[in-house]
LUMNUKE-901432 format. One record per residue (C-alpha): z, y, x. Coordinates in steps of 0.05 Angstrom, whole numbers, plus 32768, in hexadecimal, padded with zeros to 4 digits. Each point is the difference from the previous one (the first is absolute). Layout:
BEGIN
ZYX
...
//
This chain:
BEGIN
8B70856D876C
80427FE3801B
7FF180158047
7FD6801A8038
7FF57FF28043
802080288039
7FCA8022801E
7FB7800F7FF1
7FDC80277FCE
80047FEC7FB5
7FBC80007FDD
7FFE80157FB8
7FD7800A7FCF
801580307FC5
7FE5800E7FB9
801680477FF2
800980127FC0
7FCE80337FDA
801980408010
7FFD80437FD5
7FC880338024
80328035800D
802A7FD98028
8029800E8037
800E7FDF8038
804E80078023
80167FF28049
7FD27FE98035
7FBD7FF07FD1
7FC380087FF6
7FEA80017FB3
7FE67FB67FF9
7FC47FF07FD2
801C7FFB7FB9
7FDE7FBC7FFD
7FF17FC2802F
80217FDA8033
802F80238039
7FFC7FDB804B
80478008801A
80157FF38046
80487FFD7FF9
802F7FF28048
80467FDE7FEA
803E8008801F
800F7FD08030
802E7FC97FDD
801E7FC38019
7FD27FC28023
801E7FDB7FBB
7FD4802F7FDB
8040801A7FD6
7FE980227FC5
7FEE804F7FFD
803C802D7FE8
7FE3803E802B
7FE580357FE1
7FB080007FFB
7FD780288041
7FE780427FF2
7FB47FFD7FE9
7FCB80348006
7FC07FED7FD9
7FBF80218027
7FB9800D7FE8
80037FC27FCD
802D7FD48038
80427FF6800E
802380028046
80437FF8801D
8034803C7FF0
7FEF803E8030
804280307FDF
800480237FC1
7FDC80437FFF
7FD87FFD7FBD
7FBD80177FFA
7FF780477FF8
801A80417FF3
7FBE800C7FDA
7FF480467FE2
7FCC80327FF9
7FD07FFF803D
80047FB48003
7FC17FDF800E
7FE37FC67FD9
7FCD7FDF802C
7FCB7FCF7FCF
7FE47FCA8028
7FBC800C7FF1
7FE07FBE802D
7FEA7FBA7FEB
80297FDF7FC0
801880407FE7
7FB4801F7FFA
80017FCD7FC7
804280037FE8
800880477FE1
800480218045
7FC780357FED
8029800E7FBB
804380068024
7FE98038802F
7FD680217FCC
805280057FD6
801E8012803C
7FCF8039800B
8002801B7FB8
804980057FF8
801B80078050
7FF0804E7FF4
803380097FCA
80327FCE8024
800380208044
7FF47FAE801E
7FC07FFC802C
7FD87FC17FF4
7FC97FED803B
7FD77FC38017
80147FCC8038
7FF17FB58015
80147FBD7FEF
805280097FEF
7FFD7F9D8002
80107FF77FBE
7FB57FF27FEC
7FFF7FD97FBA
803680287FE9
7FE680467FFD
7FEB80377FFB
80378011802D
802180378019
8025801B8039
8037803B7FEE
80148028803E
804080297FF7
7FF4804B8014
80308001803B
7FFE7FDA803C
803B7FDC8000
7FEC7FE57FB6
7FED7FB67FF5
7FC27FF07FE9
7FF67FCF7FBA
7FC67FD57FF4
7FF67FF67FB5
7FBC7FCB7FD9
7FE77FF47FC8
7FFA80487FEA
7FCA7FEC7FC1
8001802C7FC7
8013804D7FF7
80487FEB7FE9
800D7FE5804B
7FE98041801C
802F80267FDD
80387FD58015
7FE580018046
7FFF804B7FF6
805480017FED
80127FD8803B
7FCD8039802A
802F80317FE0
80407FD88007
800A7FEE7FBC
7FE980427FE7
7FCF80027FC7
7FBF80218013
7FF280457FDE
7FB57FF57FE1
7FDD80257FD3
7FF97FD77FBE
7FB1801A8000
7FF87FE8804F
80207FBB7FF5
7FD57FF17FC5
7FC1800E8020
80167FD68042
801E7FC97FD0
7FB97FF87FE6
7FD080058044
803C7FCD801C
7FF47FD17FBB
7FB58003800D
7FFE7FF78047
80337FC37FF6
7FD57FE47FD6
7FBC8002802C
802D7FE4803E
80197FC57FD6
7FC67FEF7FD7
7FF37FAE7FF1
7FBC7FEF802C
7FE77FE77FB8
7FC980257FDB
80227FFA7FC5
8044801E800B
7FE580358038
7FD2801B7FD4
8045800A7FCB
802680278038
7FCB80258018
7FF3801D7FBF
804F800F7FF3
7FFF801F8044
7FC680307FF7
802C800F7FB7
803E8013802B
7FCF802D8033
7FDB80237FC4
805180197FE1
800A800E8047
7FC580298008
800F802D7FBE
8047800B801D
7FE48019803E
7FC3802F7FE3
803B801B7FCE
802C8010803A
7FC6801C8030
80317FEF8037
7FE07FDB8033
7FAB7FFA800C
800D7FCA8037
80257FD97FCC
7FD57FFC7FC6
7FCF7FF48030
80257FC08015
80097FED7FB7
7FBA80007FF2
7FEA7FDE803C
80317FBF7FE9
7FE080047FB8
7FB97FFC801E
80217FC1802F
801F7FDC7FBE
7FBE800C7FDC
7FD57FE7803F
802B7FBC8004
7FFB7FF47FB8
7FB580078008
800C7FC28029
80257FE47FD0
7FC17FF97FCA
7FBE7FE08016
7FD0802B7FCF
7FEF80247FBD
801E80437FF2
80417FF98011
7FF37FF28043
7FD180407FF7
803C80347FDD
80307FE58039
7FC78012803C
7FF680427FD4
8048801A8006
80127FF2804E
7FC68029800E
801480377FD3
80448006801C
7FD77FFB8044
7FCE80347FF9
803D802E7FDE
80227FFB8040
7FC1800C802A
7FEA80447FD6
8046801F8011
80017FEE803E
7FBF7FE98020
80117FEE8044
80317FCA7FF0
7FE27FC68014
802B7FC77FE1
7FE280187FBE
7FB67FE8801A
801C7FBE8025
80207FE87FBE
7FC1801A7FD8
7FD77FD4802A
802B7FC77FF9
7FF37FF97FAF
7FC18014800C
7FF27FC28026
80287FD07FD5
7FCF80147FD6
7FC07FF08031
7FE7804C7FFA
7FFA7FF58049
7FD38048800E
8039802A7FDA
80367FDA802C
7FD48008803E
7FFC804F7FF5
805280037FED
80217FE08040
7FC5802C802D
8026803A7FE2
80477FE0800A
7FE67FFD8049
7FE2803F8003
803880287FE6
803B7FCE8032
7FDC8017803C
7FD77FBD800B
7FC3800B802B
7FD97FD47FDC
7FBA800C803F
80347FF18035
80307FCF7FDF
803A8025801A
804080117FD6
8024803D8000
8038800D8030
803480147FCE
80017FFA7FB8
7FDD80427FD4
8029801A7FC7
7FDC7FD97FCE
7FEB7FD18029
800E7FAE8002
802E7FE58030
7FE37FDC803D
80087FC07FE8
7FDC800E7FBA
7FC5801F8025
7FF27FBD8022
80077FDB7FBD
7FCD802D7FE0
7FD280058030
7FFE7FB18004
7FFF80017FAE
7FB980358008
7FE27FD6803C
80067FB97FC8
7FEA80287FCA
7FC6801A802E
7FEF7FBC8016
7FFE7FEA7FB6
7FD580347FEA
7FC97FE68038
80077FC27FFB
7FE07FC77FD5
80477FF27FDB
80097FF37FB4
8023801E7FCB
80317FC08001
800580018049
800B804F7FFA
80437FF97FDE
80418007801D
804A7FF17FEE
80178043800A
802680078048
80097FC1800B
80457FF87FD8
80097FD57FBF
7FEC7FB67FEE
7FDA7FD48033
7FED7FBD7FEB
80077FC5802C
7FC07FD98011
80217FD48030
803E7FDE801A
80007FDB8050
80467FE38016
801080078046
80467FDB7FFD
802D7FE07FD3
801880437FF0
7FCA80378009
7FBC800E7FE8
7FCB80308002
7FEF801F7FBE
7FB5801B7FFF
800280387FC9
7FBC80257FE8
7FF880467FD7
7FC680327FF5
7FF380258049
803080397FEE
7FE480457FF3
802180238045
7FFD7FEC804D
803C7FDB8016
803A80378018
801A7FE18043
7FC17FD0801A
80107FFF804D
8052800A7FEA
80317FC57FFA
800B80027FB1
80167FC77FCA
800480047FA7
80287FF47FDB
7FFA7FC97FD3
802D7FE77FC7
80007FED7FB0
801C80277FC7
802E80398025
80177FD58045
7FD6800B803C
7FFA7FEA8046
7FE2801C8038
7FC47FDD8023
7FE08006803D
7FB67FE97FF3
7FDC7FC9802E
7FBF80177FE7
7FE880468017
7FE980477FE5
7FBD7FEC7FFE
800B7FC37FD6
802B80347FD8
7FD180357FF5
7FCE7FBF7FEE
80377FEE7FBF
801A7FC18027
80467FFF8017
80267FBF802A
80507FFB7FFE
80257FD28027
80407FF07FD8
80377FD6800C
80277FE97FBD
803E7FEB7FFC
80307FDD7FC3
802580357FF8
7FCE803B8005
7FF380327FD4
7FBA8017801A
7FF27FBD8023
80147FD27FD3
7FCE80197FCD
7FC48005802E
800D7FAE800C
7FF17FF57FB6
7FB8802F7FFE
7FC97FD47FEF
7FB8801D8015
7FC780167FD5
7FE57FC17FF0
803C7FD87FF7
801380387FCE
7FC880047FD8
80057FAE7FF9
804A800F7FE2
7FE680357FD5
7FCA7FD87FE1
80377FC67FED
803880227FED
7FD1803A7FD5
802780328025
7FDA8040801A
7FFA8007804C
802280408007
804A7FCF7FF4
7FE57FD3802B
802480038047
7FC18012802F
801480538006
802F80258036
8004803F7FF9
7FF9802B8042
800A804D8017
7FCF8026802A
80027FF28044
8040801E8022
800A8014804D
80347FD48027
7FEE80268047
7FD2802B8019
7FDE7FE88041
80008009803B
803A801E7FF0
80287FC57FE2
8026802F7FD6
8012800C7FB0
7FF2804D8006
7FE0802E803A
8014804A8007
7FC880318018
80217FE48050
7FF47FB77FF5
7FB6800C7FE4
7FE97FF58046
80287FD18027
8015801A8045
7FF87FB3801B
7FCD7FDC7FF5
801C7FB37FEA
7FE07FCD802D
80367FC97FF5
80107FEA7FB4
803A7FC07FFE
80067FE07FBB
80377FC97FF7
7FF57FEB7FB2
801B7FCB7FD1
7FEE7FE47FC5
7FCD802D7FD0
800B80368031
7FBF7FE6801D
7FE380317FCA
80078045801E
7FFC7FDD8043
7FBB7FE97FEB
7FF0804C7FEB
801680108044
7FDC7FD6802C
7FBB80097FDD
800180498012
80107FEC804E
7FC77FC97FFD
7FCB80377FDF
7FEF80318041
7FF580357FCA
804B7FF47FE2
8035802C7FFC
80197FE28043
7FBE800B8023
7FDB7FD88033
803C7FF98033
803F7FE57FE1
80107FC08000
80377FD67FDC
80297FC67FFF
80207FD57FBC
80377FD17FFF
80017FDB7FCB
80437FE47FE8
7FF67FC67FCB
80357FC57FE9
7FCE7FCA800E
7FB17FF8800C
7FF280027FAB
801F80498000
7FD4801D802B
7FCD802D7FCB
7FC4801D8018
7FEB7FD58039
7FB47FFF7FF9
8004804F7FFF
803180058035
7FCC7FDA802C
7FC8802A7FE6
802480428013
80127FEC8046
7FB27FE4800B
7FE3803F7FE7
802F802B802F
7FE07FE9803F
80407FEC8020
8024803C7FEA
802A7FD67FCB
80367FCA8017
801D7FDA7FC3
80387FD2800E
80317FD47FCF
803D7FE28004
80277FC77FDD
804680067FE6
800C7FBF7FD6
80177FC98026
7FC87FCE7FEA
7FD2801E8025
801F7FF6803E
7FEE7FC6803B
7FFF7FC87FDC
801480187FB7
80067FE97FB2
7FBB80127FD1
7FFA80487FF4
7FFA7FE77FBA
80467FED8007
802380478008
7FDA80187FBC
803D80167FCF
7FFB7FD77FC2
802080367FD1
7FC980337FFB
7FD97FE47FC5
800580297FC0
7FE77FFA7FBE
7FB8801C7FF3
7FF37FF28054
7FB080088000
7FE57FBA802C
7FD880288032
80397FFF8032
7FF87FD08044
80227FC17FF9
800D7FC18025
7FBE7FE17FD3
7FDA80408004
801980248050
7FDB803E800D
7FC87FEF8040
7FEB803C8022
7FB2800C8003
801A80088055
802A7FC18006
80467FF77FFA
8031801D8029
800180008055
803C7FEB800B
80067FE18046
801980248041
7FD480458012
7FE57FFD7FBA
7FFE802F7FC6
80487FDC7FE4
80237FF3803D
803A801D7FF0
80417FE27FDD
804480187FDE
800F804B7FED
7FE7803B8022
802680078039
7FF78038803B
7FE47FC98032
7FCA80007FC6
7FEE804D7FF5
7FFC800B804A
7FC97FCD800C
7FDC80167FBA
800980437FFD
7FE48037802C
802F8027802F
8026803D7FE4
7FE4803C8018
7FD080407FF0
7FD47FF17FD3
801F7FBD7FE4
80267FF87FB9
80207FC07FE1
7FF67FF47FBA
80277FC97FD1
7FEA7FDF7FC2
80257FD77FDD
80457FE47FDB
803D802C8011
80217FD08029
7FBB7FF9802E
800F804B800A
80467FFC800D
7FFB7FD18033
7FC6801C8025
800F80488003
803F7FF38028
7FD67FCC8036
7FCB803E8004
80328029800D
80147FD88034
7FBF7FFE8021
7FFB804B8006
7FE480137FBB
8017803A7FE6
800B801E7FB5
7FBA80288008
7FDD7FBF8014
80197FE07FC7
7FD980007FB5
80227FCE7FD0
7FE47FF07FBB
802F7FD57FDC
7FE27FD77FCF
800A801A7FC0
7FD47FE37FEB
80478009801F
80247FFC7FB6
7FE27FBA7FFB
800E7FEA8047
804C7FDB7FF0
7FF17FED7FBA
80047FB28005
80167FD8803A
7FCD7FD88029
80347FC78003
80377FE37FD6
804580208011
80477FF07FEA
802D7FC27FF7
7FE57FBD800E
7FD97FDD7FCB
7FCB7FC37FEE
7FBB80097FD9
7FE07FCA7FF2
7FB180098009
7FD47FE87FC2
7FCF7FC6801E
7FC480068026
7FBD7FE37FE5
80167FBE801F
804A80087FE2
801B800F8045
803E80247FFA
802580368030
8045801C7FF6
800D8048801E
804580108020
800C804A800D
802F7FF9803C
800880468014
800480457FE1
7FDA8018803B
7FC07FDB8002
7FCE7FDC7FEB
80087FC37FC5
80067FBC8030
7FCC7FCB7FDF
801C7FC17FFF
7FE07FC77FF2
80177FC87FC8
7FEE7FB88018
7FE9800A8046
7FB480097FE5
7FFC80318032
7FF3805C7FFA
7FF080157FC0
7FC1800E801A
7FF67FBE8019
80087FE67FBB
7FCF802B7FE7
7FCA7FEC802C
800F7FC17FF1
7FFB80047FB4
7FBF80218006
7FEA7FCB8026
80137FD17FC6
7FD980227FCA
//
């Protein structure tokens, strides 16, 4: 680059090179991930109008939780030392990353290392973790955000930069025996959703957890421990009875969890994990009575009233956590249910909780880039964990994930059927793949021509158990023992949305409309609706149903941003991006020959109407479609990071606060900017290929801003125009 211009931020985007796990970061810097791309935000010096070139020397950079912002100094992170705190973000994508193996490191060898790991919240860098947060022990110290801590290797460089490059002082005998629980644990976190290769590392992981268990019982060192240990090996052995469908495998597998179960249950009887899990394989299993009888004593010995329904007010000893006591006593009231009613051994087996391969049964486009992706299992063995909670999946193939916010709900869950609204884009990951699934019975058609067997056939995502994205009313990640019961009582809920952010919005709006929701009877709420044009808009016929059933306690309204759909505009048809077709696309995407038609009609779009509004969300806009900021009134946004960008500031604006605010980004967000929704760059000509009737169309991408302007060849008229016109003709 010869030059830049005088004033304005530079966007880059940087490919760091794979760095070593010890490294260490010098001047103003965070430690970067050691792989992946960097988004720098660099400010030049001002230079001449005649754009001279650069000779100054580069701006200081200091690189921030995964992103990069304009130089703020040169302090370097730390001084780190003993007493330094390592904080493990213990919330959403790091659950499933390793986050649960991290801590359990941290905790083993932070006695012998003075450092003092503990939990905490989301640290941004989700994709990238588990991540941590290292907290120098004085107060003047600068915190350092490191990812990607994986294997045991990474801990123990995490652990030198804790100490300031000093190398930690563990027992050889106490590293060994973490090495292997941290090796097994790995394993069980990372594990392919295929029967096949699960069943492989389950099996090596209950190896690792039987040498760690002799370690331990030789040492005699800690009961708590080894009871640990032989809670995992029951867990490996109880997911690799999922893993075979019968004969006595399956049988030797169910055999062991419930002797490393009962083992922890005779030396200590009131630990009521032991019975949960127990009741789990039990289940998988369909001995329905024995399960029945286990999670009643889980209950029992958590505090659970089981006459009144009412759950202890602080957690026993041995007791569950809150939140598990729920889940089991939903698991006991389905296995109850099952046990009096008329249901079948087929229709009595489950998929475990709910996590692993789901087969699609069906496929329904609802725009030229989005469909809804109807996905069936067994009912799984347990109630769902968060059913009157906002909560999403994830979703992915071989080891990358997405998270999902569900349009279907925990009923249909708990029933083994599933709906995912997905958007896919060319250059997705996640996305892309889900626009090349075929269903069931286009699968087993390939299967039967190309003698291939159906598990290779592309009809399987594999999910995760259902995963809490806020508790309600609350609207929040996590609740303290003070946020349990809400001093004020939300009346007002905003939602300003774009895009597949109508997902959790959806989720949200079903508990206001149901009087026995998590809202209650009296709150009401209001949606805007940002879309690009009229064939964006997703979920239209449930939109309308939610704000019918709601009894005027719902107001949903949309705006317009392309210019086509103003007074007098092009086709809709006309702003669709020709570049997103990939190889492999799947044909059940709307097109111009095959549009989506709501069951409720298309769009209202005139003045007063559902769609009267047009252009970006501006404050004029919020005011007259959003409540009043007040007591008893939050905001929340949905959507593409720069739909949050821009609205947060207009709230602000209007009187909304940082309390009144809840944003979730779509992340779904790590998806959200892969692929442009319109050509960008230079100018340049692609020819079209001819329409049935040979009409031809040239496409000029005038702007690096917008949308690709359609231009027609031979003054036949819009593209869409033509088409109609060849149809006519054949």
């Amino acid at each position: 680059m010869d030059s830049l211009p005088s004033s304005g931020p530079l966007r880059l985007l940087v490919t760091p090179p794979a760095l070593p796990s010890d490294f260490q970061p010098t001047g103003e810097q965070f430690s970067p991930p050691s792989a992946g791309p960097l988004r720098l935000l660099v400010t030049p010096p001002a230079v001449p109008s005649a754009h001279a070139p650069l000779r100054a020397a580069p701006p200081t950079i200091s690189v921030r939780g995964g992103e990069a912002q304009p130089g703020a100094g040169s302090r370097r992170a730390g001084p780190f030392g003993k007493g330094t705190t390592i904080y493990v973000c213990t919330h959403g994508a790091c659950t499933a990353q390793g986050a649960a193996a991290l801590l359990s490191d941290l905790e083993d060898l932070a006695p012998h290392t003075q450092l003092r790991p503990a939990r905490r919240g989301c640290l941004g860098m989700c994709g990238q973790g588990p991540n941590v947060l290292l907290q120098p022990p004085s107060s003047d110290g600068k915190a350092c955000v490191q990812s990607g801590i994986k294997t045991f290797s990474k801990v123990m460089a995490l652990l030198r930069q804790g100490l300031d490059s000093s190398e930690p002082q563990v027992p050889e005998e106490v590293l060994q025996r973490a090495r292997l629980m941290s090796d097994a644990m790995r394993l069980m976190s990372f594990s392919s959703g295929a029967p096949g290769s699960a069943l492989k590392d389950m099996v090596k992981a209950a190896g690792f957890l039987s040498q760690a268990i002799d370690l331990e019982a030789e040492s005699l060192s800690d009961a708590g421990r080894l009871r640990k240990l032989r809670m995992l090996r029951g867990r490996a052995n109880g997911r690799s009875v999922l893993c075979v469908e019968s004969g006595s495998d399956r049988q030797s597998f169910v055999e062991r969890a419930l002797a490393d179960f009962k083992h922890v249950m005779s030396e200590e009887p009131k630990f009521a994990a032991a019975y949960a899990e127990a009741a789990r394989v039990l289940s998988f299993v369909r001995q329905l009575p024995e399960a029945v009888e286990m999670y009643q004593r889980s209950l029992e010995l958590s505090g659970f009233d089981q006459a009144s329904g009412r759950a202890p007010r602080s957690k026993l000893p041995f007791g569950l956590p809150s939140e598990e006591v729920e889940q089991v006593r939903r698991s006991l009231a389905k296995l109850q249910q099952r046990l009096a009613g008329p249901y079948t051994w087929v229709e009595a087996e489950d998929s475990g909780e709910g996590d692993g391969l789901w087969k699609v049964v069906g496929i329904s486009g609802l725009s030229w880039d989005t469909c809804i992706y109807r996905l069936e299992n067994r009912p799984p063995a347990v109630g769902h964990p968060w059913p009157r909670q906002a909560w999403h999946v994830r979703a992915g193939f071989d080891s990358t994930t997405r998270e999902y916010t569900p349009v279907s709900s925990a009923e249909d869950w708990e029933e083994g059927r599933l709906e995912l609204l997905v958007k896919s884009y060319a250059k997705g990951t996640v996305s892309k793949v889900f626009g090349t699934l075929k269903t069931d019975a286009e699968a087993h058609e390939v299967s039967q021509a190309d003698y291939s067997p159906m598990d290779d056939q592309p009809c399987w995502v594999r999910l995760s158990e259902p995963m809490l994205t806020l508790h309600l009313p609350q609207l929040q990640e996590e609740l303290c023992a003070a946020d349990a019961r809400p001093t004020v009582v939300l009346r007002r809920l905003g939602i300003v949305v774009g895009g597949t952010g109508i997902s959790p919005a959806l989720q949200l709006l079903r508990e206001v409309a149901d009087p026995k929701g998590a809202f209650g009877a009296s709150c009401q709420a209001w949606l805007l609706y940002s879309s690009r044009t009229s064939l964006d808009v997703l979920m239209l016929d449930e939109l309308r149903a939610v704000e019918l059933a709601s009894g005027g306690r719902i107001s949903v309204k949309h705006t317009l941003t392309d210019p086509c759909e103003a007074v007098g505009g092009s086709d809709p048809w006309e702003a669709v991006p020709q570049q997103q077709h990939f190889r492999g696309r799947h044909g059940h995407f709307a097109s111009f020959f095959d549009p989506f038609a709501p069951k409720t009609g298309p769009l209202r779009t005139g003045p007063g109407e559902e769609a009267e509004f047009r252009g970006q969300v501006d404050s004029q806009m919020l005011q007259a479609s959003l409540p009043a900021p007040g007591p008893g009134t939050r905001v929340v946004l949905c959507g593409p990071q720069g739909l949050l960008d821009s609205v947060r500031g207009k709230l602000a604006t209007l009187g909304f606060g940082g309390s009144d605010l809840v944003e979730l980004g779509s992340g779904h967000k790590a998806e959200a900017s892969e692929g442009p929704r319109s050509t960008a760059g230079a100018l340049r000509s692609l020819a079209a290929t001819t329409t049935t009737a040979g009409a031809l169309t040239s496409f000029v991408a005038t702007s690096a801003q917008g949308p690709p302007e359609v231009r027609p060849a031979g003054g036949l008229g819009s593209f869409a125009d033509r088409v109609r016109a060849a149809q006519s003709m054949t």
